[in-house]
N, C-alpha and C positions, 0 to 999 in steps of 0.2 A: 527403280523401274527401268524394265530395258527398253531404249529408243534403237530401231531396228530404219537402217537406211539400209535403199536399193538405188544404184544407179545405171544406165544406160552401159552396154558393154563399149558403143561409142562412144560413152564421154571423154570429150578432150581435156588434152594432159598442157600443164605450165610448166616448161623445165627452166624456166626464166627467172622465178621470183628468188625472192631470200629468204630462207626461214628463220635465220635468225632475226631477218626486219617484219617478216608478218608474227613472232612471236612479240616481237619488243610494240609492235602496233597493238597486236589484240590488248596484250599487259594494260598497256596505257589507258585504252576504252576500259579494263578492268577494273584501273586506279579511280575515275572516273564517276562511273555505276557499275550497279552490280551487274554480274553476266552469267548468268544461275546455268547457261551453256557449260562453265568452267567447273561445274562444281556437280561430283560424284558423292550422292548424298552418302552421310558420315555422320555417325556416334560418337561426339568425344567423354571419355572419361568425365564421371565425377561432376565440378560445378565450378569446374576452373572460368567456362564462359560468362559468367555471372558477373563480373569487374570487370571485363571487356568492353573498350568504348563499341556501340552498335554499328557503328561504319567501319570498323574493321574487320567485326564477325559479315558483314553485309560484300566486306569485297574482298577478302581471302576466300581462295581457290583451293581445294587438295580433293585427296580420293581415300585416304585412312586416318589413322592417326597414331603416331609414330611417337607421341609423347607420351602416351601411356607406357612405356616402356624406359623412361627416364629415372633417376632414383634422384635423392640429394645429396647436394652438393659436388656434382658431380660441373664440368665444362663439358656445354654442348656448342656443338655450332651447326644452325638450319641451311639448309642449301635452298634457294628461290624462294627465301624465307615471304617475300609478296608484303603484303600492309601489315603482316608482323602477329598472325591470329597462335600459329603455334607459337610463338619466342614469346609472347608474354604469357600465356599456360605455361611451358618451362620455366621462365621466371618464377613463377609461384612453387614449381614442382621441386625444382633444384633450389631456392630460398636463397639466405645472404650470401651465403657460403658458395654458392654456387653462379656459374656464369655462364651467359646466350648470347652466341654471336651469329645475326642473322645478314646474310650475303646474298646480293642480288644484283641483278644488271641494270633492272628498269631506274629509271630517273622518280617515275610518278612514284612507283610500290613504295621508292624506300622515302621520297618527303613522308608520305603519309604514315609510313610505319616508325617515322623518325619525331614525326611529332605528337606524339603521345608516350614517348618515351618519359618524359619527367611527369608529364599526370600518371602512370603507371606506378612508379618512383614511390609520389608519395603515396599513394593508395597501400604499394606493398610494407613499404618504411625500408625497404634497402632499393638500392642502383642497382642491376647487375643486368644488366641487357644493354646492347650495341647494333646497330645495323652499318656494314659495311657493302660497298659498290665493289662488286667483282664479278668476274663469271666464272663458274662453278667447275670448270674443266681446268680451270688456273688460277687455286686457291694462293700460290702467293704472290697474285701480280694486284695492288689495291690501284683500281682504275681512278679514288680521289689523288693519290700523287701522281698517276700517269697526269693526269688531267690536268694537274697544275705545275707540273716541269712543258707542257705543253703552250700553258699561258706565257711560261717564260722562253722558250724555244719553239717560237711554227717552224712543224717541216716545208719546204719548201723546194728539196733535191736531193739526190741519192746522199748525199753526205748526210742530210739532217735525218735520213731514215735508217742510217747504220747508227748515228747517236742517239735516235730513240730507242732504237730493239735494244741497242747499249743501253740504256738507263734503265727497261724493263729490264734487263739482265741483273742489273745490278742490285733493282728496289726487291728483286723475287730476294736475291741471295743476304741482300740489308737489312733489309726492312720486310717481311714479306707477310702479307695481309694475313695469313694464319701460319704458325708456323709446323715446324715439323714437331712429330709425337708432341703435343702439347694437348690433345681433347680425348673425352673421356666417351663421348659419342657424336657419331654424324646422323641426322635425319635429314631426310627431305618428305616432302608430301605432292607427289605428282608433280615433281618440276624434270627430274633426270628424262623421261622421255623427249624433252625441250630442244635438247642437245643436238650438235649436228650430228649424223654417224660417225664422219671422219674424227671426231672427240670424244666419242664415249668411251675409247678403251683409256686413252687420258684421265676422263672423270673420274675410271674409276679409281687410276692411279694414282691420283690427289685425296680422294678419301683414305684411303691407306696410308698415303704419305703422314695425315695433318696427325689419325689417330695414337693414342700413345698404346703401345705392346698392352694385350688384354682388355685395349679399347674395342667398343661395336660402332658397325652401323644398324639404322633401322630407318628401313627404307620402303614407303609407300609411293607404290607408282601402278600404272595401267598398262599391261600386258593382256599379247593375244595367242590367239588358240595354233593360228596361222599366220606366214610371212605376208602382209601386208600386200597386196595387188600394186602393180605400176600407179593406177589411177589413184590410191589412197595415198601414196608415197609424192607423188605430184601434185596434191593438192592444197593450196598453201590455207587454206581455212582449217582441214583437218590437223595438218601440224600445229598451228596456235591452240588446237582444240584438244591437243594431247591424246591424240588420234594416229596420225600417220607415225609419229616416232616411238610408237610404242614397242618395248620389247616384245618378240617373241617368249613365250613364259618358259621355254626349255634355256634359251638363250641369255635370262635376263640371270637365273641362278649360276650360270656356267662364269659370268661377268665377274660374278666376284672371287669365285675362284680362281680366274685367270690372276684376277690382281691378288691375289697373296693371302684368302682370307680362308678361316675354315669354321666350323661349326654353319652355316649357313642354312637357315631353316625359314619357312612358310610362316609363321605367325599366324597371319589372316589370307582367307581369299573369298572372295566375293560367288557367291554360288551360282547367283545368274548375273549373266551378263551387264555392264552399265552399258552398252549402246554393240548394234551389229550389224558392219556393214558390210558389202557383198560377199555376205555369209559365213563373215570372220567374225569372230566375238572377241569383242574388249572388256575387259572385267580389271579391277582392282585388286594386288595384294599386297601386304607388307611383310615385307624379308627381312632378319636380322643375321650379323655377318662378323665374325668374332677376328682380330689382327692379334698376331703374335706366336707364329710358330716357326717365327726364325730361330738363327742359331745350332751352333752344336750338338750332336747328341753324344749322352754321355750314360754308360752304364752304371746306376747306382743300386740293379738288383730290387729293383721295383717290378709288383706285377698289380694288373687290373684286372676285375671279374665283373664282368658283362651279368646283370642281373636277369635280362631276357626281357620282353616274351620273345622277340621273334632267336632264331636259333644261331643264327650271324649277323652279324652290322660291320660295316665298313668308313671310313674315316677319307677325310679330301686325301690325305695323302697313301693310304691300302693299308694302314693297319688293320686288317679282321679280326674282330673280337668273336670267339666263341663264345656261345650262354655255359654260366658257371665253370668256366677255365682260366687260370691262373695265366693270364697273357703277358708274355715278359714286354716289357714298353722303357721306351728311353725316361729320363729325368725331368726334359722337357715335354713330353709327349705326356708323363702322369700328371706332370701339375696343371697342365691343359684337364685333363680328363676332370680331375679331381676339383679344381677351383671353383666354388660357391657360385659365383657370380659367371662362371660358363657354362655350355650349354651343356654338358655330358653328366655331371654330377648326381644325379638324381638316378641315372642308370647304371653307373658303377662303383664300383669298393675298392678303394685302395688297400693297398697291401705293401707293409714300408718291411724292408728287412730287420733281423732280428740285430742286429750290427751294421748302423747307418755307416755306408758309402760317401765319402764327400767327396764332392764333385772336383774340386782341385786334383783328385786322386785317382779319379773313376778314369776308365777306357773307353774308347770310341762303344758306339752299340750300331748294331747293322740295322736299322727300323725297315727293311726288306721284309726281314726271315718269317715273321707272323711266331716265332715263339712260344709254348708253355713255358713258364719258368716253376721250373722244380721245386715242391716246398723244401726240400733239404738245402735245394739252391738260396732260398733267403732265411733258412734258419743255420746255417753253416755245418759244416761236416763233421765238426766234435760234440753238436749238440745230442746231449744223452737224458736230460733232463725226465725225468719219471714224474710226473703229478697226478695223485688221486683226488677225487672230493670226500668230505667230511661224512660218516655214513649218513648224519642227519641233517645234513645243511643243505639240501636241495629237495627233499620231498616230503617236509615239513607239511602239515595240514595250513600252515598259514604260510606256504613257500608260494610264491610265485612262478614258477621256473619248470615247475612239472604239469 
C-alpha cells in the first residue's frame, strides 16, 4: 500500500544529528517491538517461515526477498542480517553443506538473532549459521575483537588512537571478519540504504571484495524516482526509516558497476510505490550482480550468437552482440556468457572451434573491435571435409527431424 507524505516547503532541517546513531536508535526500539513502520510488505518464498520462532518474523525488517535466489550448499553471508528472519530461511535453503553468516552493527538485533541460534540447530539437525558484529562498509574489521583489545587497552591519547587504528589494521589483514573471495553470495534486505553516503561507494567494494570470482549479489533495497529534497535528506526519522538514504534507482544499478560487477539485472520492482514523499516515490527492488570478469583476455577462436529478440544487446563492458552473428569474444568473456549458473546463458550459443585453442598458447584478443568471427575462422583453413546424409535417414515417416 502506498503511504503518500507532504510536508510544509518551510519545514526545518537538522544538519546536527547522526545517522548512523538515529539508525542504531530506531534498530534497537526494533529489537525491542515490532515497528511495522520498518517493514515494506513482502512475499517470502515457499514455507521456510513456518520453523521460524514468532518474535523474529514479528521484528525483522526488509523490503524483498533475496533468499529465494540462493541454491544449496552454497556460503552466503546477509548484510544487516537484523534478529536473523533471512539467515535462518538460508539455513534451510543452503542445508548442512551450506553456511549463513549474518553481520550487523546493532547490539539488541544480533542478542536476539543469536539466541535462537541452537533452537534452530536442532529443529534443522545441522549448525550452519553465525551472526557476527560488524558494519557492513567494513566487512573485515569484527567489531567483537575490536571491542575486546579495547577492554584490554582504553584509549586515552593520540598514542593509544594510532595503536588502535593499528590493531584494526592488523585484525582486517589477520583475522578479518569475512574474508576475501571466500562467499558464494551477498544479500541484504533493505539495510544498504542505512549507510552513510561518504560509505557507500566502500560498501560496495567490500561486497566485491568478500565474493569468490562467479559469486553474486542479490540485493533488495528502496530506491527513488528522484534525488531526495534537502528536507528528506535532513531528516533523521526518515533515514532510520530507510527513507532519506535511498538510492536514486539509475544510480543505485550504476553502483555496482562502478565496483567491478556485471551481468547486473532488475529481478523484482515494486509497481507502485511503498511510500511518497514531496512527490518523490520510494518503491522496492531487488538487483542481482554477478563478480568475475577479471583477468586477461586471450584469443582461443571462440564466438557467441545472440539468439534475439531485440536486434543488439550490449554488455558492462561494450561488447555488442548482434542477433544471429557469429560474435568473436575473448575466453574469458565466453565462459561468462555461457556459464549455467550466469546470467546470459539462456540467450546465447556458444560456438568452441573446431581445433581447441589452449589458453597457455592463445594471443592477447582486442575485446574493443565488436568482431564477427569467420566460420572458416573456427573450422581452420584446410578444412575440406564433404558430408552428406543418408537418403533415408532424415525423412523417414517415423523421422523426427523433417
Amino acid at each position: 500500500m502506498t503511504q503518500s507524505i507532504s510536508r510544509p516547503a518551510s519545514s526545518p532541517t537538522n544538519l546536527d544529528y547522526s545517522i548512523e546513531q538515529a539508525v542504531i536508535e530506531r534498530y534497537e526500539a526494533g529489537a525491542q517491538a515490532p515497528q511495522p513502520s520498518l517493514c515494506c510488505p513482502t512475499d517470502y518464498e515457499g514455507n521456510y517461515l513456518a520453523i521460524l520462532p514468532q518474535e523474529i518474523i514479528e521484528k525483522d525488517y526488509g523490503c524483498g526477498d533475496p533468499t529465494r535466489f540462493v541454491n544449496v550448499g552454497e556460503t552466503v553471508v546477509d548484510l544487516g542480517s537484523g534478529a536473523g528472519k533471512n539467515c535462518y530461511i538460508l539455513a534451510q535453503k543452503v542445508g548442512a553443506e551450506g553456511r549463513v553468516i549474518g553481520v550487523d552493527f546493532n547490539d539488541e538485533m544480533l542478542t536476539l538473532a543469536r539466541k535462537y541460534v541452537d533452537p534452530m540447530a536442532l529443529k534443522l539437525g545441522y549448525s550452519n549459521t553465525q551472526f557476527v558484529k560488524g558494519k557492513i562498509q567494513d566487512l573485515g574489521l569484527s567489531l567483537d575483537l575490536v571491542a575486546a583489545w579495547l577492554r584490554e587497552h582504553p584509549v586515552s591519547d593520540l598514542e593509544g588512537v594510532a595503536a588502535y587504528e593499528a590493531e584494526c589494521d592488523r585484525l582486517r589483514r589477520e583475522i578479518p571478519l569475512v574474508e576475501s573471495d571466500s562467499v558464494d553470495v551477498v544479500i541484504s534486505n533493505c539495510v544498504l540504504n542505512l549507510v552513510r553516503p561518504e560509505d557507500k561507494q566502500q560498501l560496495f567494494g567490500e561486497i566485491f571484495r568478500v565474493l569468490k570470482r562467479g559469486g553474486r549479489a542479490v540485493i533488495s533495497d528502496i530506491v527513488c524516482d528522484e534525488t531526495p529534497t534537502a528536507e528528506i535528506l535532513n531528516d533523521p526519522e526518515l533515514w532510520s526509516g530507510c527513507i532519506a538514504g535511498a538510492f536514486r534507482e539509475d544510480e543505485f544499478l550504476a553502483m555496482f558497476e562502478q565496483a567491478g560487477f556485471y551481468g547486473v539485472e532488475i529481478l523484482v520492482q515494486q509497481s507502485e510505490p511503498w511510500q511518497t514523499i514531496d512527490g518523490i516515490e520510494f518503491r522496492s527492488v531487488t538487483v542481482r550482480a554477478f563478480k568475475g570478469k577479471e583477468g586477461a583476455c586471450l584469443d582461443c577462436k571462440q564466438a557467441v550468437v545472440y539468439k534475439g529478440p531485440w536486434k543488439s544487446v550490449q554488455d558492462d563492458d561494450g561488447h555488442t552482440l548482434y542477433r544471429g552473428q557469429r560474435m568473436a569474444v575473448c575466453a574469458k568473456t565466453f565462459d561468462i556468457y555461457t556459464s549455467p549458473r550466469g546470467p546470459y546463458s539462456p540467450d546465447v550459443i556458444g560456438l568452441e572451434p573446431y581445433d581447441p585453442v589452449p589458453p597457455d598458447s592463445a594471443p592477447e584478443f582486442n575485446c574493443a573491435i565488436n568482431a564477427i568471427r569467420a566460420p572458416r575462422e573456427m573450422k581452420g583453413a584446410d578444412y575440406t571435409v564433404t558430408s552428406t546424409a543418408e537418403p533415408t535417414s532424415c525423412c523417414e515417416p517415423q523421422s523426427s527431424c523433417c
